[in-house]
C-alpha positions, 0 to 999 in steps of 0.5 A, spaced: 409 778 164 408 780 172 401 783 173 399 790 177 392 791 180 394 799 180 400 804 179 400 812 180 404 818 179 404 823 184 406 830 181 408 834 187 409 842 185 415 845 189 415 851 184 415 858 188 408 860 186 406 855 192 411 857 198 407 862 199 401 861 204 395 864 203 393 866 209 397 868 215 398 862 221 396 857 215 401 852 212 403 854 205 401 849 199 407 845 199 407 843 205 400 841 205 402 837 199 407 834 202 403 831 208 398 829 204 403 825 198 406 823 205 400 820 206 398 816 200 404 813 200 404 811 207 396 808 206 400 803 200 405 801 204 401 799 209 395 796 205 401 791 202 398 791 195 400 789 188 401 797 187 407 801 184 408 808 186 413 813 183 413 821 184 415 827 180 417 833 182 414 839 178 418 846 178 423 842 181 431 846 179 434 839 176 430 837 169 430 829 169 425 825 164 425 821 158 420 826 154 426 832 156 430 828 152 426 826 146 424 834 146 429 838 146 427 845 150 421 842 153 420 839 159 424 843 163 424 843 171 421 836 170 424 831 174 422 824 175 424 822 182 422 815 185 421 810 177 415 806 178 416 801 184 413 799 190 412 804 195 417 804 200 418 810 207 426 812 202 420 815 198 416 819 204 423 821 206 426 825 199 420 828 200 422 836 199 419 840 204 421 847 202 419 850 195 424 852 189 424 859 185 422 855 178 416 854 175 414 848 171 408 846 166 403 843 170 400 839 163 407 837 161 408 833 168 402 830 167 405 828 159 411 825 163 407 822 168 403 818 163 409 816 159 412 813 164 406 809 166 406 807 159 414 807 157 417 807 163 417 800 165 417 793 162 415 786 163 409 788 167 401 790 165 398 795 169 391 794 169 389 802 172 394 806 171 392 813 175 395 820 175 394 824 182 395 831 181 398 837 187 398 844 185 395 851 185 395 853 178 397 859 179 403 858 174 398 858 167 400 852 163 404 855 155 400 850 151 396 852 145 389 849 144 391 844 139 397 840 144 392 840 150 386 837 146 391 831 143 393 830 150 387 829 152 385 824 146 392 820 148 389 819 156 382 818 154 385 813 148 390 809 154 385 810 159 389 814 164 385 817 170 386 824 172 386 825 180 387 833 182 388 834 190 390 840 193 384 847 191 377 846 189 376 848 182 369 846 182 369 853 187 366 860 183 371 864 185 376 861 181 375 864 174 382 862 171 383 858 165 387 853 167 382 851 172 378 850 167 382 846 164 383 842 170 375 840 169 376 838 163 382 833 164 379 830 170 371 829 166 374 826 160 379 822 165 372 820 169 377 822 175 376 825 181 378 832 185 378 834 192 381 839 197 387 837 203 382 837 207 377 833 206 383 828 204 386 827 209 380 826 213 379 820 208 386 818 210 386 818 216 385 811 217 389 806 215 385 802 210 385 794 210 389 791 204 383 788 199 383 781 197 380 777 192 376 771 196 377 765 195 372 759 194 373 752 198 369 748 193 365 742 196 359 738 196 353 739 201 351 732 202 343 732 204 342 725 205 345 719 201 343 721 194 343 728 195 349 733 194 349 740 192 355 743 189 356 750 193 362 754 195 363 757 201 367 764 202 369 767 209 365 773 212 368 774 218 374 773 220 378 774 228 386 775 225 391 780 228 393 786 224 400 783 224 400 776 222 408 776 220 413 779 225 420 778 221 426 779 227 432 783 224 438 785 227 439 792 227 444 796 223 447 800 230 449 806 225 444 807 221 438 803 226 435 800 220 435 793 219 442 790 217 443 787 210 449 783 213 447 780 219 441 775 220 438 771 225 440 764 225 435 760 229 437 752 231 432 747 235 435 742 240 433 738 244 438 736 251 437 731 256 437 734 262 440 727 266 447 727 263 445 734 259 447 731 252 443 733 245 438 727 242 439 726 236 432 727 231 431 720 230 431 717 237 425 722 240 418 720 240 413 726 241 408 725 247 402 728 251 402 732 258 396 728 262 397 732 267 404 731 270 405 725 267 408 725 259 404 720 255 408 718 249 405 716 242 410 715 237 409 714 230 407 706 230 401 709 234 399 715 228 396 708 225 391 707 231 387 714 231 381 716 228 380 718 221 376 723 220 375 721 212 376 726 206 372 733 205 365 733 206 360 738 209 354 733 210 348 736 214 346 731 220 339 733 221 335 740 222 333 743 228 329 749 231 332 756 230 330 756 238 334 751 239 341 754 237 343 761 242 349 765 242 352 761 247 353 755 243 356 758 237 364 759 237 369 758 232 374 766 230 369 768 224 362 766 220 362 763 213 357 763 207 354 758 203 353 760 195 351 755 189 357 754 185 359 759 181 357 757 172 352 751 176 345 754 176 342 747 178 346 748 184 344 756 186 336 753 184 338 749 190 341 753 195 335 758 194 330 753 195 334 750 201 334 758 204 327 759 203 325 753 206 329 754 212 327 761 213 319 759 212 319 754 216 324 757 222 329 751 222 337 751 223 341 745 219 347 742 223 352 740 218 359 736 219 364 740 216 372 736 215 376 741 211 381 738 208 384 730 208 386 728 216 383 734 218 379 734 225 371 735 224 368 739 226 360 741 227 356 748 224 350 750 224 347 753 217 342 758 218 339 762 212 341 769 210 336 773 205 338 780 203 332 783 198 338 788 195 344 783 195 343 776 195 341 769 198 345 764 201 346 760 208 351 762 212 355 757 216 357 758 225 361 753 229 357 750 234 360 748 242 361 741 243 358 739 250 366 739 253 366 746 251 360 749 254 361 752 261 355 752 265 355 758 270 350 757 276 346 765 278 342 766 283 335 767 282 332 774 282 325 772 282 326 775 290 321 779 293 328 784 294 330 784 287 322 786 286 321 793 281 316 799 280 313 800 273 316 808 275 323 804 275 322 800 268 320 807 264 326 810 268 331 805 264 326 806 258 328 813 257 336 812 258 335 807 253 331 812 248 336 818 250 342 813 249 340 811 241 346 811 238 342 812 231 341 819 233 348 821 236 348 827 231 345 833 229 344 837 222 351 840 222 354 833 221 354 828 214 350 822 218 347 822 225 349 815 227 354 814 231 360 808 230 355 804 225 356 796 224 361 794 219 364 802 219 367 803 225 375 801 225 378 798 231 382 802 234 387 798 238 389 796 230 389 802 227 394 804 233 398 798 231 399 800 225 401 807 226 406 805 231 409 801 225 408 808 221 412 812 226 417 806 227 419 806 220 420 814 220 422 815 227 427 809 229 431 811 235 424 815 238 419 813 243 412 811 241 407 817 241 401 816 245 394 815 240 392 820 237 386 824 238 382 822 232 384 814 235 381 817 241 375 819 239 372 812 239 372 812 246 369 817 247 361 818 248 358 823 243 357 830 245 348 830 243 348 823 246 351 826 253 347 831 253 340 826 252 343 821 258 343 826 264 336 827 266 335 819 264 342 818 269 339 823 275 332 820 275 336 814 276 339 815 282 334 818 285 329 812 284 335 807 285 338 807 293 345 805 292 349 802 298 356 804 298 360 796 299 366 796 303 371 792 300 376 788 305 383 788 303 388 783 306 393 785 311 399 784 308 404 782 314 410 785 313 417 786 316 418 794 317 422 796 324 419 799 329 424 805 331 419 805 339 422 798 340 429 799 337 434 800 343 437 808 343 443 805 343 442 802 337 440 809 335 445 813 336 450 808 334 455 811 328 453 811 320 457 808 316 461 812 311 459 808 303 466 812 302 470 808 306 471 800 305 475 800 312 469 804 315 465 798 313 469 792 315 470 796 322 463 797 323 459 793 328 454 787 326 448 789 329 441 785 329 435 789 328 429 787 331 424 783 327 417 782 327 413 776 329 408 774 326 404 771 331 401 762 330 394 761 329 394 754 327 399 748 326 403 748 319 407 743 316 413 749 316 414 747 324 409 742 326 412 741 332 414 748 334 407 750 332 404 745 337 409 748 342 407 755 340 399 754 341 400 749 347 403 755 351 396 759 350 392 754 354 389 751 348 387 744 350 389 738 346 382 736 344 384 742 339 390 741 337 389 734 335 386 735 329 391 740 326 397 736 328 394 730 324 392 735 318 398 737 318 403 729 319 398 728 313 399 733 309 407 731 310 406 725 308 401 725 301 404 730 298 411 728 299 416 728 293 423 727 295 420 720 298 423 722 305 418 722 311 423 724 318 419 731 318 412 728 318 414 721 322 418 727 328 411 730 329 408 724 329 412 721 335 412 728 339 404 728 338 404 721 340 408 722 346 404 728 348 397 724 347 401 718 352 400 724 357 394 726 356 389 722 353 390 717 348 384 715 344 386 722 339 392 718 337 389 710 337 383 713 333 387 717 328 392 713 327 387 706 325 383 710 320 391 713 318 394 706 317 387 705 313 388 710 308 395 709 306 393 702 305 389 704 300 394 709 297 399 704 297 404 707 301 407 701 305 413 703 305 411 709 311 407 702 315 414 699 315 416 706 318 411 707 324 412 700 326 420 700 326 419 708 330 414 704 334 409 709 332 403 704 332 398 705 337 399 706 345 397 701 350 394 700 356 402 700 359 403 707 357 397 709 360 391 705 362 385 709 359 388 706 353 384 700 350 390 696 347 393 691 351 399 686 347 398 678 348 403 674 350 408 679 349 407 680 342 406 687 339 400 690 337 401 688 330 395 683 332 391 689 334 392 692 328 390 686 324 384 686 328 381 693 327 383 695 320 377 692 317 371 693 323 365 689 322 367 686 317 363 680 313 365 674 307 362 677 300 360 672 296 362 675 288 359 672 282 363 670 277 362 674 272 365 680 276 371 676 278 373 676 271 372 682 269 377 685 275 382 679 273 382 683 265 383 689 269 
């Protein structure tokens, strides 16, 4: 047998005495109700509960009930419309929203509820069974006394509970007998009564689906002798307010969710040289280290770290000083409970609390949650709670590779100095901004947005969208409502307190307006002063017309030239050209050219070098004219760096380009000169290593290299 945390009746009056509204301009009963029923159900779908809902309609034109047909004459205009079954939006859908001109029995619709959540389905144990009631009582119930106090045994004996929504019975003004008989069903059935609209400001919110929490059971180990059977619960938690979306394909004339159609989804994985699909079996996971993917296959799996089995053991204990917010993260906070039936165990996590808080100490535990999991390192902290209880609670502590140090200024500066005037002046706003005295007398309580009330608005957003997607399927989202807004926004008293505070601010505070420079983007816009008026007068061209189009003239329109600053690896030489023609000297030049050819050939992919070695024979022709030592110098420390990056293949090309360094024959101020008709391989030979000097290496050293 299945069990159900909870499952309620609403009985919906829709008879004629409650389509009249009371005043003129308001809503009438029914539609109150019908909002109100709206959203109840809403709330139980949302909170996605062990809950069954069913609805009966009360002076409904149909009679449709199981009593009805076992009492024939009775039960009339009773109709059972949604049986006992979980909340669904078909439910807020078949709602009425227009009353009947019958009458029904309020205390017989509540004799049908009840039968029904104790008769009417099989296989399931309710454990609350509650009946929310919504009519006017202006249709006075036809039972005698008798009837409706063995009514009120058969609910008290069954323990059903009798919520009644809608008027105030509890109102003076209300002298009728079935209001009478209203308090008596709801005091015997330890119910509940309010009017609408103190409801729905209750249900204004969607609430959070309420769960039973559920212990992760270990030992915390002190020591080698010492463990402590405890259980550790979740307090806080950072989760979405969706974790599951389900994509569906959508039913095109019914924009619902197709029975017939699904989504299939299949994984593969394709070889980009040959695009061919790799079979499971031949594929080895690997890591991105940087850009190069390092395989680990499955023999690997056997040569990791082992973390060991559960375990929460304490490394030592440390100053509660030593651990600020900074070095606490993780997505939510942990209580530590003695186990629950082992009083040895609660006496020992009593005791360790109280330590900890008397002599001010944090412990620091090792935390594996399950087999093979990482470890991970908390910091247990005592939590005494005079009304509630004694207990540790458990945050995560950063490890060195995850703290960010920021450096800040310093503003123990003469110009950061302040006056005591200014120190009272921030005194005072912080007074008149106290959140704890936000309200006046004409509101419940006086603190604004309390710690641990205040609901998030991005989620209950979130959810309204859901709530209005499911009603509304082919419309647009709404904006949040008013009431979602709300909470970002100040409250009225604490606006009111923080002006003068504010203005005396200003006033003792000299704020200098800082001019954010923005960058000039270069763009391309025609410039209608240096277009010809020829090209101005020519005809337009007819979009109408594709023979126009094809017979009309191919004009360039004139561009503007963005103007070179310094030499880029786009067009080295051209810039070199560009910059050259404003009379810039060649000693300027030099080192943009050479960041430039550099650049070209460190940071080349494809593995074709023809632009850099270009620029590097115009810069050494132009050097040849000039002044060669800017290329013999460059080129010697060059040669070098390539060396170590191991780039022969580029040596190779300079000296087959006869890129090498320029001689005494190509001009004199040079201070190479070849020998015996060779090249000046032997000049380069001779000068890649200046000043060097024989090192005598111990052995120790030379072998550790040859292991490397």
């Amino acid at each position: 047998m299945s069990k159900v945390d909870q499952g309620i009746v609403i009985i919906l009056d829709v008879g004629r005495n409650v389509g009249t509204p009371e005043e003129k301009n308001e809503k009438s009963f029914v539609a109150e109700a019908r909002e109100c029923a709206a959203k109840i159900i809403e709330r139980k779908i949302m909170s996605q509960g062990k809950n069954l809902l069913g609805i009966v309609l009360l002076g409904s034109k149909k009679t449709k009930n199981n009593m009805a047909e076992q009492c024939a004459g009775a039960f009339k205009r009773i109709e059972l419309l949604h049986e006992l079954q979980s909340p669904n939006w078909q439910m807020i859908r078949s709602l009425p929203e227009i009353a009947t001109n019958t009458r029904g029995d309020w205390i017989e619709a509540i004799i049908v509820a009840a039968d029904h959540l104790k008769n009417g389905i099989s296989g399931v144990k309710i454990a609350s069974k509650k009946i929310v009631l919504m009519t006017n009582f202006l249709c006075p119930t036809e039972l005698d006394s008798n009837d409706i106090e063995q009514v009120l045994n058969g609910l008290q004996e069954d323990n059903f509970e009798i919520d009644i929504i809608g008027p105030d019975i509890y109102d003076e003004s209300h002298d009728s007998n079935d209001i009478e008989l209203a308090k008596q069903f709801v005091t015997i059935t330890n119910g509940a009564t309010e009017p609408f609209h103190h409801i729905m400001q209750y249900l204004l919110f969607h609430k959070k689906r309420l769960k039973n929490p559920m212990p992760w059971n270990v030992d915390l180990s002190i020591g080698p002798n010492i463990k402590v059977p405890v259980s550790v619960y979740i307090r806080l938690r950072d989760e979405p307010v969706v974790k599951n979306w389900l994509k569906a394909v959508k039913d095109r004339v019914t924009s619902t969710a197709s029975t017939s159609e699904g989504i299939m989804r299949h994984t593969h994985h394709v070889n980009e040289d040959n695009q061919t699909v790799v079979e499971k079996d031949n594929i080895i996971k690997g890591y991105n280290y940087g850009q190069t993917v390092i395989p680990f296959s499955e023999c690997d799996k056997t040569m990791q770290y082992e973390s060991g089995s559960k375990c929460l053991s304490v490394y030592g204990f440390t100053h509660a000083t030593n651990i600020n917010w900074q070095t606490l993260c993780g997505d939510g906070l942990q209580y530590i409970f003695g186990r629950k039936g082992n009083k040895n165990a609660q006496k020992a996590v009593r005791c360790l609390v109280e330590c900890l808080h008397e002599l001010k100490l944090v412990g620091l535990v090792r935390r594996v949650y399950n087999n093979g999991n990482a470890p991970k390192m908390f910091a247990v902290m005592p939590v005494i709670d005079t009304n509630n209880f004694i207990c540790l609670s458990m945050a995560e502590v950063c490890f060195k590779e995850d703290i960010k140090n920021i450096a800040f200024p310093s503003t123990n500066l003469k110009k950061f100095a302040f006056t005591d005037e200014q120190v009272n002046a921030f005194k005072d706003l912080i007074h008149a901004m106290d959140l704890t005295k936000a309200y006046d007398e004409t509101f419940d309580e006086a603190e604004a947005f309390p710690i641990a009330e205040t609901v998030s608005p991005s989620a209950q957003y979130v959810l309204d969208c859901i709530a209005f997607r499911a009603m509304n399927p082919g419309k647009p989202l709404p904006q949040p409502r008013d009431e979602i807004m709300m909470l970002f926004k100040q409250p009225p008293l604490i606006e009111k307190r923080s002006r003068e505070p504010l203005e005396k601010l200003k006033r003792l505070f000299t704020l200098n307006e800082v001019e954010v420079k923005t960058r000039n983007k270069k763009n391309n816009d025609i410039q209608l002063d240096n277009v010809p008026m020829k090209l101005l007068d020519a005809p337009l061209i007819n979009n109408e017309s594709h023979s126009s189009v094809a017979d009309a003239p191919k004009l360039q329109m004139p561009k503007k030239i963005n103007e070179i600053v310094r030499i880029g690896t786009i067009d080295p030489i051209e810039d070199y050209k560009a910059l050259s023609n404003k009379d810039k000297k060649l000693s300027d030049l030099a080192p943009d050219m050479t960041d430039a050819i550099e650049s070209l050939i460190y940071y080349n992919i494809d593995g074709n070098y023809n632009k850099a070695l270009d620029a590097m024979s115009f810069f050494r022709s132009e050097c040849v004219k000039v002044e060669p030592s800017h290329y013999n110098s460059w080129l010697q420390k060059f040669r070098a760096a390539l060396v170590d990056r191991k780039k022969q293949e580029v040596i190779d090309l300079i000296t087959e380009r006869q890129l090498s360094f320029i001689l005494k024959g190509e001009n004199p101020l040079s201070t190479y000169e070849t020998e015996d008709g060779h090249d000046d391989s032997q000049a380069y030979d001779n000068d890649t290593i200046p000043n060097s000097t024989d090192l005598n290496l111990p052995s120790t050293i030379n072998d550790m290299f040859d292991e490397m």
